[in-house]
Backbone bond lengths (Angstrom), bond angles and torsions (degrees), N, CA, C in turn:
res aa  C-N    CA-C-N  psi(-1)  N-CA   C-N-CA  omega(-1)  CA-C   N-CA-C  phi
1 X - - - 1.461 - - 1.529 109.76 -
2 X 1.507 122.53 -178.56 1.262 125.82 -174.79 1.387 111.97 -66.62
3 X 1.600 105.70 -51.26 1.384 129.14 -177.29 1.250 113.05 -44.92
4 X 1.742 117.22 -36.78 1.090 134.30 -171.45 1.777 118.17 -73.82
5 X 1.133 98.26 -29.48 1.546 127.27 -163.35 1.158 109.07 -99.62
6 X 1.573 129.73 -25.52 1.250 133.11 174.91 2.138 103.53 -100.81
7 X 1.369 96.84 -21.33 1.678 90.74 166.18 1.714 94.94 -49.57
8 X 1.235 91.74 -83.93 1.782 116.91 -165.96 1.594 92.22 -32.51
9 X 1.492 136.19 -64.96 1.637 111.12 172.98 1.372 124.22 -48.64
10 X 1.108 137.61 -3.57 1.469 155.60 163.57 1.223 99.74 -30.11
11 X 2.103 64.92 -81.69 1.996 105.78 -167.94 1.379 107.51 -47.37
12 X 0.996 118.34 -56.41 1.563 102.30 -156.80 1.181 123.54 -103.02
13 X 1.523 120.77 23.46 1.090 162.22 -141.51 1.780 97.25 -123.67
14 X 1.487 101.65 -58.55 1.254 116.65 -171.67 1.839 95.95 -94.63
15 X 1.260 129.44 -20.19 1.508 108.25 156.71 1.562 116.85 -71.97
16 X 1.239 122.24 -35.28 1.080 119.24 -163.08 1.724 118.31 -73.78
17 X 1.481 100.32 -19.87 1.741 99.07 162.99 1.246 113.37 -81.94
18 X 1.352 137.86 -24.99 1.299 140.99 175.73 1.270 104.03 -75.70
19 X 0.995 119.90 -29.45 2.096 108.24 169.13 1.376 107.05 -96.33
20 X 1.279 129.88 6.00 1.523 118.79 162.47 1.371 104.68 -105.78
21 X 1.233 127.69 -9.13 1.617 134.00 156.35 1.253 117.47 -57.78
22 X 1.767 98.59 -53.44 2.093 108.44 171.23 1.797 100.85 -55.64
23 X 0.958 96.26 -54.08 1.841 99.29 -156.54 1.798 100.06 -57.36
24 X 1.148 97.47 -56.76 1.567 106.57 169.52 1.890 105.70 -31.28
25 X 1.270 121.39 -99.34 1.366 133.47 156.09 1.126 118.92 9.93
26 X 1.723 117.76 -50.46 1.581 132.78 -144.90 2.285 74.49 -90.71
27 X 1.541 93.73 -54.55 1.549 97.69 178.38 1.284 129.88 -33.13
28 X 1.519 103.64 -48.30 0.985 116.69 175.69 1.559 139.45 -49.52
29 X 1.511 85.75 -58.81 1.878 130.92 173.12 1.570 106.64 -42.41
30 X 1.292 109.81 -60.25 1.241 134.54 -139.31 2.209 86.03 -88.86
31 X 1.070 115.71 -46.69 1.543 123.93 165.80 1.136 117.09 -62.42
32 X 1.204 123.44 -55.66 1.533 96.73 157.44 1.241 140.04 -43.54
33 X 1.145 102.82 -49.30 1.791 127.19 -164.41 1.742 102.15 -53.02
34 X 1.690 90.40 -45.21 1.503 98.95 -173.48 1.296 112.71 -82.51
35 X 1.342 131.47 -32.47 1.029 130.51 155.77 1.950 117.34 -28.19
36 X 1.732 106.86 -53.21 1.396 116.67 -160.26 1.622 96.86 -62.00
37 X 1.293 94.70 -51.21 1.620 115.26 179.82 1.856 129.09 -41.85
38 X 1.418 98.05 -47.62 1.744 108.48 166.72 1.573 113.58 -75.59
39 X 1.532 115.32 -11.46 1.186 117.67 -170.99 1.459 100.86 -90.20
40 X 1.337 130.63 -60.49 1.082 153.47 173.43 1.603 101.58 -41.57
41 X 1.693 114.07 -71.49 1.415 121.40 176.47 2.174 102.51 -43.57
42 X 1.131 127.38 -56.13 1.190 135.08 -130.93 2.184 73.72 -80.43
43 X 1.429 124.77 -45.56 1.220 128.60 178.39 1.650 114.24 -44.56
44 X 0.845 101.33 -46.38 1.285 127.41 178.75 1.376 128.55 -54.14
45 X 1.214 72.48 -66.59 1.865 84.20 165.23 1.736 128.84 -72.49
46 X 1.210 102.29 -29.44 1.759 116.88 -176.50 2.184 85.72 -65.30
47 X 1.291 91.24 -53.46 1.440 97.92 -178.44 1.544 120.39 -27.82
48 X 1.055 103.11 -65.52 1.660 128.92 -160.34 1.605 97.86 -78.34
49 X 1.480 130.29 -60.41 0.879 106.38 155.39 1.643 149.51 -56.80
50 X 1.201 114.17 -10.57 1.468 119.62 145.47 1.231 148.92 -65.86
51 X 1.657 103.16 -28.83 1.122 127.80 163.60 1.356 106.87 -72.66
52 X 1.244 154.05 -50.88 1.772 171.22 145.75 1.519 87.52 12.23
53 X 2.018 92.58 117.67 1.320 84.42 170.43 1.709 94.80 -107.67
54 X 1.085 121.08 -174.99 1.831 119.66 -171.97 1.388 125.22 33.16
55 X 1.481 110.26 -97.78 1.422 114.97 177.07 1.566 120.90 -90.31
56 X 1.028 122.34 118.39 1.764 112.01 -159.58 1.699 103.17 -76.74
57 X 1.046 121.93 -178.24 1.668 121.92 -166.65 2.004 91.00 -94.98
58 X 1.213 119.55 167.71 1.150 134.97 174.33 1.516 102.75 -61.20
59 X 1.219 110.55 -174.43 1.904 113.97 169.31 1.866 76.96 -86.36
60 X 1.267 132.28 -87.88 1.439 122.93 -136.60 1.671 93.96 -57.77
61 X 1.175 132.08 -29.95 1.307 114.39 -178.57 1.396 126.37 -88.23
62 X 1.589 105.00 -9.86 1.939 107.29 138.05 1.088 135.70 -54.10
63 X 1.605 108.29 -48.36 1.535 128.14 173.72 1.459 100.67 -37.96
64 X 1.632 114.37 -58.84 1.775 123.48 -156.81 1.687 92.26 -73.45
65 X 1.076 124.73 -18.87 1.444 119.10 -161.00 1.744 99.64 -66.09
66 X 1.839 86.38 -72.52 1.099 100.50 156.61 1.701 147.88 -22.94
67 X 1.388 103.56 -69.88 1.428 98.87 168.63 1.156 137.92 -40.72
68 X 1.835 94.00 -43.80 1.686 125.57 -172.24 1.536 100.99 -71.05
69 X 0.993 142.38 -22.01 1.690 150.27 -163.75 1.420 121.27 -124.62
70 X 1.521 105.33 -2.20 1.523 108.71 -172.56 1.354 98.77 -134.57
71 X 1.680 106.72 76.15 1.777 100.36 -175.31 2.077 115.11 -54.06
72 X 1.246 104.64 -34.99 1.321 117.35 -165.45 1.867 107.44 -68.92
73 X 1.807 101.00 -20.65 1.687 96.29 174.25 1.451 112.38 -97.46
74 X 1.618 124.86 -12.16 1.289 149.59 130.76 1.544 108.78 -2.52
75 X 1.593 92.59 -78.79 1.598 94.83 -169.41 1.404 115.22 -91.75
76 X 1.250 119.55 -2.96 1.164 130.25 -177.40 1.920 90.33 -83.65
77 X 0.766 129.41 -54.82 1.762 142.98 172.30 1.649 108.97 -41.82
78 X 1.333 94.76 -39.52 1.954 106.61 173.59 1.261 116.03 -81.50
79 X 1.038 120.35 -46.13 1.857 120.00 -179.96 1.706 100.72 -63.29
80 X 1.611 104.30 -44.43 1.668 86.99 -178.17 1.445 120.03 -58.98
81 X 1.392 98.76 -52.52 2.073 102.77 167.95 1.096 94.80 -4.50
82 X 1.655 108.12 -92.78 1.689 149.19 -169.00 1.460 102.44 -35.26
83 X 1.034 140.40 -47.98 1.246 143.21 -179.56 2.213 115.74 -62.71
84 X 1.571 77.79 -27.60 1.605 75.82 -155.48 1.660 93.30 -87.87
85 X 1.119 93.11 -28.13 1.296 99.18 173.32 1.612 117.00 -68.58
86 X 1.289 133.34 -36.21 0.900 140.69 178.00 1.595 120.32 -52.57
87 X 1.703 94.47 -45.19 1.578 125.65 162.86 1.281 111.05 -37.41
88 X 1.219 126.79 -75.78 1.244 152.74 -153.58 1.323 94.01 -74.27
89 X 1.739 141.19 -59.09 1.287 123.62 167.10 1.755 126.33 -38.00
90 X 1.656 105.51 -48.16 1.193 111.89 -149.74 2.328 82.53 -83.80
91 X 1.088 112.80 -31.92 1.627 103.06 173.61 1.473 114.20 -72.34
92 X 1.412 116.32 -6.27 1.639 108.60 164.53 1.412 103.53 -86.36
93 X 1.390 139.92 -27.58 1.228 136.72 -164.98 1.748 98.66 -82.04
94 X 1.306 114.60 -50.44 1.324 107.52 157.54 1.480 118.83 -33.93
95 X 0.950 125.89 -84.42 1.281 128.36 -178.31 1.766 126.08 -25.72
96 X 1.456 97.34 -54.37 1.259 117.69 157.18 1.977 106.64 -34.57
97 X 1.352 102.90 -69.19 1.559 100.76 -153.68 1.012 106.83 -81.01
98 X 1.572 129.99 -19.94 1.402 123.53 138.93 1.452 141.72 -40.79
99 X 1.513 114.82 -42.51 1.064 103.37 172.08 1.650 106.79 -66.56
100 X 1.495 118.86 -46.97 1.251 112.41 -168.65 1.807 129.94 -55.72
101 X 0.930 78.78 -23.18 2.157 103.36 163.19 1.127 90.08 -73.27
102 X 1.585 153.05 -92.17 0.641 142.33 -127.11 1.389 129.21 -60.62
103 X 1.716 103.80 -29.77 1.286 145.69 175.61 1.360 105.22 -40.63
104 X 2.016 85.53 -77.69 1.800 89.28 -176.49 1.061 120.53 -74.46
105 X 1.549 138.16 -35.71 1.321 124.59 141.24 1.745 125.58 7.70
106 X 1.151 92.32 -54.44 1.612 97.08 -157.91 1.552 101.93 -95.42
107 X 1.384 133.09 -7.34 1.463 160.79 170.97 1.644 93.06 -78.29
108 X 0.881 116.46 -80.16 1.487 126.83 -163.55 1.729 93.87 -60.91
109 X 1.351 138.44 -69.68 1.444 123.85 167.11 1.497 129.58 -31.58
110 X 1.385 112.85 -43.34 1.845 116.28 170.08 1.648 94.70 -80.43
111 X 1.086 161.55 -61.46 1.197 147.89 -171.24 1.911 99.26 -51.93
112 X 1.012 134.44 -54.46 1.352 130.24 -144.13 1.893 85.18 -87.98
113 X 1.302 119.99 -55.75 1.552 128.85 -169.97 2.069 75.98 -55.44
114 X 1.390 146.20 -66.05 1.291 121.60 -171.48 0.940 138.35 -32.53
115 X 1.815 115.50 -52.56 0.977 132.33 167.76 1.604 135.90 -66.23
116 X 1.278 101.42 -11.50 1.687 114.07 162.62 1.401 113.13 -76.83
């Protein structure tokens, strides 16, 4: 029924801001984090190359220097992974509950445009 069809736009109506709240958040999270991370990395690196005695290391073989010696930008490098990834799940679930709104949306408009 209509009643039925406009519950369900409710529903998923009211999931679908709560996963653009997560996704938002995850946005958020994930910008900072990286932010902390290029800051930290960019320290790091000015470092090492200053320290360089003769031939200085490559960028990727700074990177490894780095990683390998800086447990704390290590895990800071892992949560972002984890994060982005997290992102990327919770923006497919979006997607998902969007289309499915959209669905009944468009159910509930040809039923109601019928009945006029």
């Amino acid at each position: 029924s209509n009643k039925e069809l406009e519950y369900f736009l409710a529903v998923y109506g009211g999931n679908k801001a709560i996963l653009e709240q997560v996704v938002a958040s995850h946005q958020m999270r994930l910008g900072a984090m990286q932010a902390q991370f290029d800051e930290g990395y960019n320290i790091a690196f000015a470092s090492l190359m200053g320290e360089a005695i003769g031939k200085k290391p490559t960028r990727d073989e700074a990177r490894g220097i780095i990683m390998s010696s800086n447990k704390s930008l290590a895990d800071l490098f892992k949560r972002i992974t984890e994060m982005e990834a997290a992102k990327v799940y919770e923006e497919g679930r979006l997607r998902l509950y969007t289309q499915c709104w959209s669905t009944v949306s468009r159910i509930v408009a040809l039923r109601t445009k019928g009945i006029e």
